[in-house]
C-alpha positions in Angstrom: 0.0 0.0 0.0 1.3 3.6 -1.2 1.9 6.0 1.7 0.2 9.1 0.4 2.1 12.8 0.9 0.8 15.1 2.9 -0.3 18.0 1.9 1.4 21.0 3.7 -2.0 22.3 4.3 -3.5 19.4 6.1 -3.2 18.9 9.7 -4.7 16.4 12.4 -7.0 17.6 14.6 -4.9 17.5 17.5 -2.0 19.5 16.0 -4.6 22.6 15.5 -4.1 25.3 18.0 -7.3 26.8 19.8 -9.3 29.8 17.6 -7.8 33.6 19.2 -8.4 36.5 18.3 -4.4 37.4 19.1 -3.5 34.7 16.8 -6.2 35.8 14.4 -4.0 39.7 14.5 -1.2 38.3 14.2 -2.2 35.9 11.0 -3.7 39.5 9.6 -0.6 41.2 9.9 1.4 38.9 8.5 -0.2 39.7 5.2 0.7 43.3 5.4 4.7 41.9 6.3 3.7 40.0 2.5 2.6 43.7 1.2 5.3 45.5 2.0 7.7 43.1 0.5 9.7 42.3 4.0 8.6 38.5 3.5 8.2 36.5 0.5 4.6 35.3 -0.5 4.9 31.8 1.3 2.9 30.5 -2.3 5.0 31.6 -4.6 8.2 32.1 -2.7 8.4 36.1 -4.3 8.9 39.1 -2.5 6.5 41.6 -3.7 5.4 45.1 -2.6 2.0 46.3 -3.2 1.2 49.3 -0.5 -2.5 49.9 -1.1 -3.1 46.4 0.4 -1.0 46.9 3.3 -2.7 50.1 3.8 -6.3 48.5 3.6 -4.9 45.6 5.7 -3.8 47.8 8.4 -6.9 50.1 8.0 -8.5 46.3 8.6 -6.7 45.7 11.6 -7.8 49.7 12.7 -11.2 48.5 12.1 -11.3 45.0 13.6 -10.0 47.0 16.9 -12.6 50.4 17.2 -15.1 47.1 16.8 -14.0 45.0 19.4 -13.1 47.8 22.2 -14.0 47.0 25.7 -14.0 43.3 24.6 -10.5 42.7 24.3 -8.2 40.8 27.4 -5.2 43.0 28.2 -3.2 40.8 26.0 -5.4 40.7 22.9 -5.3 44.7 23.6 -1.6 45.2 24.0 -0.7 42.9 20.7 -2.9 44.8 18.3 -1.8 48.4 19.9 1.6 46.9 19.2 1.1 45.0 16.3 -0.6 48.4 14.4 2.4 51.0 15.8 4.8 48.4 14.0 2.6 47.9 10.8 2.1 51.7 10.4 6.1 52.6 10.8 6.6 49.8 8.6 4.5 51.2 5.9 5.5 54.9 6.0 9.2 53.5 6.0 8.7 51.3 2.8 6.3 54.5 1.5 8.8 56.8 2.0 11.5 54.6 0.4 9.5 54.5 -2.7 8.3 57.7 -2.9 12.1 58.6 -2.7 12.9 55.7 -5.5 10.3 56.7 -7.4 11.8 60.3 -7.8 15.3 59.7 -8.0 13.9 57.7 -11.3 11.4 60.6 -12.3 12.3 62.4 -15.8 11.9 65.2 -14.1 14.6 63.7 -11.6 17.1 63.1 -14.6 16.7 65.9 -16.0 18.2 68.1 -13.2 21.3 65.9 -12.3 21.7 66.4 -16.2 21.4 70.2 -15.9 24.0 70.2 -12.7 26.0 68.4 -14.8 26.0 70.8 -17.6 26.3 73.6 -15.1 29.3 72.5 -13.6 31.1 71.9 -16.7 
């Protein structure tokens, strides 16, 4: 009899861990680490950036916790007050990288390191 291979995505019963809300954040955020390119999509193994879903994944994570105030244990509290301080300096780092990529590589960008050149020549 064949021995079949298990599928990374199946798992017995007993090796599930117990439904939280903590664990539900931090599963969340992970996505926005996938967003903003700091971990590679565990599917396809790329590292990709796309900032408008971090932004509405965080803006999720904003949501899920004006929703859920004064039903949150002190943990649950303190991890998604952490978890969205990280996320959001995380995400204006990355934006501000860009942003700051995205002009160096601007024409308009080029253009002026071409005129300095001219200019001091």
């Amino acid at each position: 009899m064949e021995e079949k291979e298990k599928n990374s995505y199946e798992f017995n019963s007993d090796e599930i861990p117990p439904v939280s809300f903590r664990d539900f954040i931090l599963g969340i955020s992970q996505s926005v680490y996938i967003y903003l390119g700091i971990i590679p999509d565990p599917i396809s193994g790329k590292t990709n950036k796309n900032l408008l879903l971090a932004k509405h994944t965080i803006d999720t994570i904003e949501m899920l916790k004006e929703k859920t105030k004064g039903n949150l244990t002190q943990d649950e509290e303190n991890t998604i007050n952490y978890l969205l301080t990280e996320l959001k300096f995380k995400y204006l780092e990355i934006l501000k990288e860009s942003s700051s990529k995205e002009k160096e590589n601007s024409p308009e960008s080029k253009l002026e390191v071409k005129e300095k050149k001219n200019e001091e020549s």
